[in-house]
N, C-alpha and C positions, 0 to 999 in steps of 0.2 A: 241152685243158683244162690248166690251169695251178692249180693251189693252194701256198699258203705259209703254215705256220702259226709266229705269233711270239709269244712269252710263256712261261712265265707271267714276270711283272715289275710293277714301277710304273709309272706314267703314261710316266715320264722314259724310262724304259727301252724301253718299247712304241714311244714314239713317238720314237726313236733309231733305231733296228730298220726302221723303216715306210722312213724316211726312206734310211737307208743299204741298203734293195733294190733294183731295179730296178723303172722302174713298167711296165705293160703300153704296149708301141709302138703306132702307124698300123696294124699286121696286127692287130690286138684289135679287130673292130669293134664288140664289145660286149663290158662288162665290169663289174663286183660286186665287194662288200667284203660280208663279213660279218663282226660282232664276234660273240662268243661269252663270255660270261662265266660263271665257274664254276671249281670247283676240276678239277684236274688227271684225277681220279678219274670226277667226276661229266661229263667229259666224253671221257671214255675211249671210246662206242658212236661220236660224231660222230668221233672219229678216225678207228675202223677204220672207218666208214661212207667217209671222204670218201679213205681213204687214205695218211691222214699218221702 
């Protein structure tokens, strides 16, 4: 499993970020994005939940 979490930021910023990671290769036979929107705070339980 693989996660990456980018933000917090503006649109500009996020999608600067998206862009300059690497995307998932041919070995990812399946694969998900999730957005998460929220302050920093109110998503502090899906951090430690997912690890990041």
């Amino acid at each position: 499993m693989r996660a990456r979490l980018i933000g917090p930021g503006d649109p500009f910023e996020l999608r600067t970020a998206l862009i300059e990671g690497d995307a998932p290769g041919h070995e990812w036979v399946l694969s998900a994005g999730v957005v998460l929107v929220g302050s920093l705070d109110g998503l502090s339980f899906v951090r430690e939940l997912v690890g990041l």
